[in-house]
C-alpha positions in Angstrom: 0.0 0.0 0.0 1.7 3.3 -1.0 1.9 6.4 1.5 -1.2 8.4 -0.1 -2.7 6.4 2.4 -4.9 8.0 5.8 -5.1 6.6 9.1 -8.2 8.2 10.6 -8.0 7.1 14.1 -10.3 8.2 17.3 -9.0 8.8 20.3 -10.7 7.7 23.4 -10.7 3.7 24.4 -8.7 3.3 20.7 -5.7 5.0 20.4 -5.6 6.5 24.0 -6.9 5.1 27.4 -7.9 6.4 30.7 -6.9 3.9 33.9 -10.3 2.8 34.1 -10.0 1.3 30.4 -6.8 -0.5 30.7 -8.2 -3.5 31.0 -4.7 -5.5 32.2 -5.0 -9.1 33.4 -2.5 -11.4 34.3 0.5 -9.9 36.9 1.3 -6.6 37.0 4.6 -7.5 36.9 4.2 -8.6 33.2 1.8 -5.3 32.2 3.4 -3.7 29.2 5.0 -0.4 29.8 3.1 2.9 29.3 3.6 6.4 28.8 1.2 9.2 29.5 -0.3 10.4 26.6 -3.2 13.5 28.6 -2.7 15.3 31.3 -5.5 17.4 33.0 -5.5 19.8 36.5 -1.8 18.6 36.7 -2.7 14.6 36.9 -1.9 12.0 34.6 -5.5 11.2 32.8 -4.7 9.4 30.0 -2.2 6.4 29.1 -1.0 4.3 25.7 1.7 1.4 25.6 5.5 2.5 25.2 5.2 0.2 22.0 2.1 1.7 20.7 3.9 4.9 20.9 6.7 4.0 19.0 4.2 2.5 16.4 2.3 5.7 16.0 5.6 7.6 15.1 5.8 5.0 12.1 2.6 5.1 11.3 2.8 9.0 10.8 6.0 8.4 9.1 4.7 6.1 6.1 0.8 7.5 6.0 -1.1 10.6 6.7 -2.2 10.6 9.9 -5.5 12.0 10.9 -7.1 12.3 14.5 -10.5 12.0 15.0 -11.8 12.8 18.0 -15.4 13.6 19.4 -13.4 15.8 22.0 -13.6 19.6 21.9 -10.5 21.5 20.6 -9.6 22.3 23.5 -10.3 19.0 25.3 -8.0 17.6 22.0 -5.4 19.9 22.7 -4.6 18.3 26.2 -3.7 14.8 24.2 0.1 14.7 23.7 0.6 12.6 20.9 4.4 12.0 19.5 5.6 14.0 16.5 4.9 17.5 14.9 1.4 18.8 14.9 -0.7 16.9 12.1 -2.0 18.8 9.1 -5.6 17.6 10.0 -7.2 17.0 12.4 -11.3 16.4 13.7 -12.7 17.8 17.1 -16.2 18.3 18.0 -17.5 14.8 16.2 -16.8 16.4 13.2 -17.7 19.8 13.8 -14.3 21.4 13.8 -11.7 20.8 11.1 -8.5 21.7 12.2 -5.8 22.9 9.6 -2.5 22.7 11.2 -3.9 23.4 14.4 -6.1 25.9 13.7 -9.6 26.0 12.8 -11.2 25.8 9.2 -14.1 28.9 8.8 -15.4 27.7 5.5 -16.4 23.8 7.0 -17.7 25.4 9.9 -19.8 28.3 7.9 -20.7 24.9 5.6 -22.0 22.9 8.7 -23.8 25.7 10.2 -25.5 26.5 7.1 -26.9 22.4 6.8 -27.6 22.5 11.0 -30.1 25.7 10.2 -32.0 24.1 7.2 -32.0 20.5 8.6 -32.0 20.3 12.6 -33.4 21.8 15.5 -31.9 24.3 17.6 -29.5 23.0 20.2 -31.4 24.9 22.6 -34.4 22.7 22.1 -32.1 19.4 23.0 -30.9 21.2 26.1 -34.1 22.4 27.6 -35.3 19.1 27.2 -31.8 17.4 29.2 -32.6 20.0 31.8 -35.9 18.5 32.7 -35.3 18.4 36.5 -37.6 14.6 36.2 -33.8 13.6 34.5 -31.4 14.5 37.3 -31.1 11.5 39.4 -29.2 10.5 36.0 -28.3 13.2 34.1 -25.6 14.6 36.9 -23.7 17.8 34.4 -25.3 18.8 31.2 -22.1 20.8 28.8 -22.5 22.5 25.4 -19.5 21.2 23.1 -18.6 24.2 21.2 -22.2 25.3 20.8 -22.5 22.4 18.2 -23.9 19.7 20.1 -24.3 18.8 24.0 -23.0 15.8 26.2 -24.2 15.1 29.4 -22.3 13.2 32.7 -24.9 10.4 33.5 -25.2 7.8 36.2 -26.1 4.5 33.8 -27.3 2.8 36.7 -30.1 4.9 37.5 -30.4 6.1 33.8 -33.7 4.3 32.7 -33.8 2.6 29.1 -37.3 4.3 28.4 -35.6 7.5 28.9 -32.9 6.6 26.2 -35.4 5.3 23.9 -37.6 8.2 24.0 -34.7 10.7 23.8 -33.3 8.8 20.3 -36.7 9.1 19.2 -36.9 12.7 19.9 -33.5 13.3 18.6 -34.3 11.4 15.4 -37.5 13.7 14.7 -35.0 16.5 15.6 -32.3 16.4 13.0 -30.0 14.6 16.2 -28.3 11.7 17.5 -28.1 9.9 20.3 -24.6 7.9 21.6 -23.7 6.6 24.8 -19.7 6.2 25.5 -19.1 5.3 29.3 -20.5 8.4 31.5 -21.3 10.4 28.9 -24.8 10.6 26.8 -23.8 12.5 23.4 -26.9 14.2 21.7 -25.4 15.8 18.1 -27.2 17.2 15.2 -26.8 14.8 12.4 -24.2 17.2 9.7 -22.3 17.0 13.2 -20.1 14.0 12.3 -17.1 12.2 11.8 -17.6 10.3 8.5 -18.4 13.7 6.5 -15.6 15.4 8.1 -13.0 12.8 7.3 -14.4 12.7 3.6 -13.4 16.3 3.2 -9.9 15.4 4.5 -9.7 12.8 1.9 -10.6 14.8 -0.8 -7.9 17.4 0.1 -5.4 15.3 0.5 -5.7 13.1 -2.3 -5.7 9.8 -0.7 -6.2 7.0 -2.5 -6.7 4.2 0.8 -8.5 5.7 3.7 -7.9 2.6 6.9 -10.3 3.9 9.9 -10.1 3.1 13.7 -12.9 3.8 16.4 -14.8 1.8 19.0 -18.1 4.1 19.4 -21.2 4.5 16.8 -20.1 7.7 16.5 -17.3 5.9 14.7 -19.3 3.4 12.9 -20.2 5.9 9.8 -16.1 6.7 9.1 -15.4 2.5 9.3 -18.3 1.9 6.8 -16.8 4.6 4.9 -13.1 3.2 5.0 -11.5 1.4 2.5 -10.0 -0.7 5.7 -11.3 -0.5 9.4 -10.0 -1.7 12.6 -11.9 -2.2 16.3 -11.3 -3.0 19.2 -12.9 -6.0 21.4 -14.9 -3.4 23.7 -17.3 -0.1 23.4 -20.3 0.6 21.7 -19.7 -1.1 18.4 -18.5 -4.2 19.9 -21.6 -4.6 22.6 -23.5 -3.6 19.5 -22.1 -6.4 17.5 -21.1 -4.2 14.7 -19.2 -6.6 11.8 -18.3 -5.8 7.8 -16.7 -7.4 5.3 -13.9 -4.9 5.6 -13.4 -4.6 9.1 -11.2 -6.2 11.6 -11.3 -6.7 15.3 -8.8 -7.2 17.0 -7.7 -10.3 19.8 -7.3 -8.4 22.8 -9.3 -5.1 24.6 -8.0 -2.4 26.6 -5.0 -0.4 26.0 -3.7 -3.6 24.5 -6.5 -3.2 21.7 -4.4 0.3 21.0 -1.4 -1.2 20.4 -2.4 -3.9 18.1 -4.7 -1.8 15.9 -1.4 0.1 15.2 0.3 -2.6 14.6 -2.1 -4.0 11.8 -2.5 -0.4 10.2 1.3 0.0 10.4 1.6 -3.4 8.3 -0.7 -2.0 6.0 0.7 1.3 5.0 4.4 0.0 5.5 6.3 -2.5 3.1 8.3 -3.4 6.0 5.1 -3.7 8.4 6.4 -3.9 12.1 
């Protein structure tokens, strides 16, 4: 595979894990080593293998690297990943395309445009998350760059009627609905990854687009892929999600990182790893 190729890979519980998503078994003595990758209120937050590190530099080395992130910009800035700053990158699911670190006016004037005709205003969404009926689960309700809004749940107490009806109303809406550990994401649909990485395709010219990601807020930008990798936990996976073109990988957890750069790496490299 030549080196027009792009790696779009997310972030969170693929490339990058929190110590709640390690998911090590066996002694710790034999627990791969691991250097922090986020660092937030002066605390180590977030973690990848030494190995996968070293695998990422290659990678970015023989392919066009892309992050993808549903993150804010700011919250994407935090993530200290090895090697210059790339040329692209996604925040915001989507919603902000970042040009050598700095944001592109015409795709955000573009999404706001198809956000006015199509969806309903995110006010509307967050009234209805403020309903005080939702607090025992809905804890912290934030606006994500006044594109969408995320909320800090309890899932325990979180009803499944409550998610059902909120999908519905989201669908009706113009919206989305995705749940990734504590957090309930509610997005207008233009809001999203698969769009956003098409654009990045299209400007850079590359001919093999592989994809990584673990959430259905991934699930559009693997279909769209020429090659896609997840890993063995998250949404997709408790959803099941399979294709003719996607591969899973043997292990979960921060391991699950590691190895999906591996694979990609032997993909767009003649010498593999």
């Amino acid at each position: 595979m030549s080196a027009a190729a792009l790696v779009a890979c997310d972030l969170d519980r693929t490339l990058i894990y929190s110590k709640n998503a390690l998911w090590l078994t066996g002694a710790d003595k034999d627990a791969p080593a691991m250097v922090v990758a986020e660092v937030y209120d002066g605390a180590p937050l977030s973690y990848m293998t030494r190995m996968a590190l070293e695998l990422l530099v290659s990678v970015k080395s023989a392919a066009v690297f892309v992050p993808v992130t549903t993150r804010t910009q700011a919250q994407y800035e935090r993530v200290q990943l090895p090697g210059p700053v790339p040329e692209y990158a996604i925040t915001s699911n989507g919603g902000v395309l970042l040009h050598h670190g700095v944001p592109d006016t015409a795709w955000h004037d573009r999404l706001s445009a198809r956000m006015e005709a199509d969806c309903a205003p995110l006010e509307t969404i967050e009234a209805h998350l403020a309903n005080p009926i939702f607090s025992p689960w809905i804890l912290r309700l934030r606006r994500a760059e006044d594109l969408f809004v995320y909320a800090i749940i309890d899932r325990e107490l979180m009803p499944d009627s409550f998610l059902a009806e909120l999908t519905q109303l989201c669908a009706d809406a113009g919206w989305s609905v995705s749940v990734q550990g504590r957090k309930l994401y509610c997005v207008p649909l233009p809001i999203n990854k698969t769009d956003t990485l098409a654009e990045v395709a299209r400007r850079t010219g590359a001919g093999t687009v592989i994809a990584a990601g673990d959430s259905l807020l991934d699930q559009g930008m693997l279909e769209n892929a020429d090659l896609a990798f997840r890993p063995l936990h998250g949404e997709l996976h408790d959803a099941g999600y399979l294709a003719s073109h996607l591969h899973l990988t043997s292990v979960r957890g921060v391991l699950a990182g590691e190895e999906i750069l591996r694979r990609i790496l032997a993909e767009v490299s003649p010498a593999g790893a």
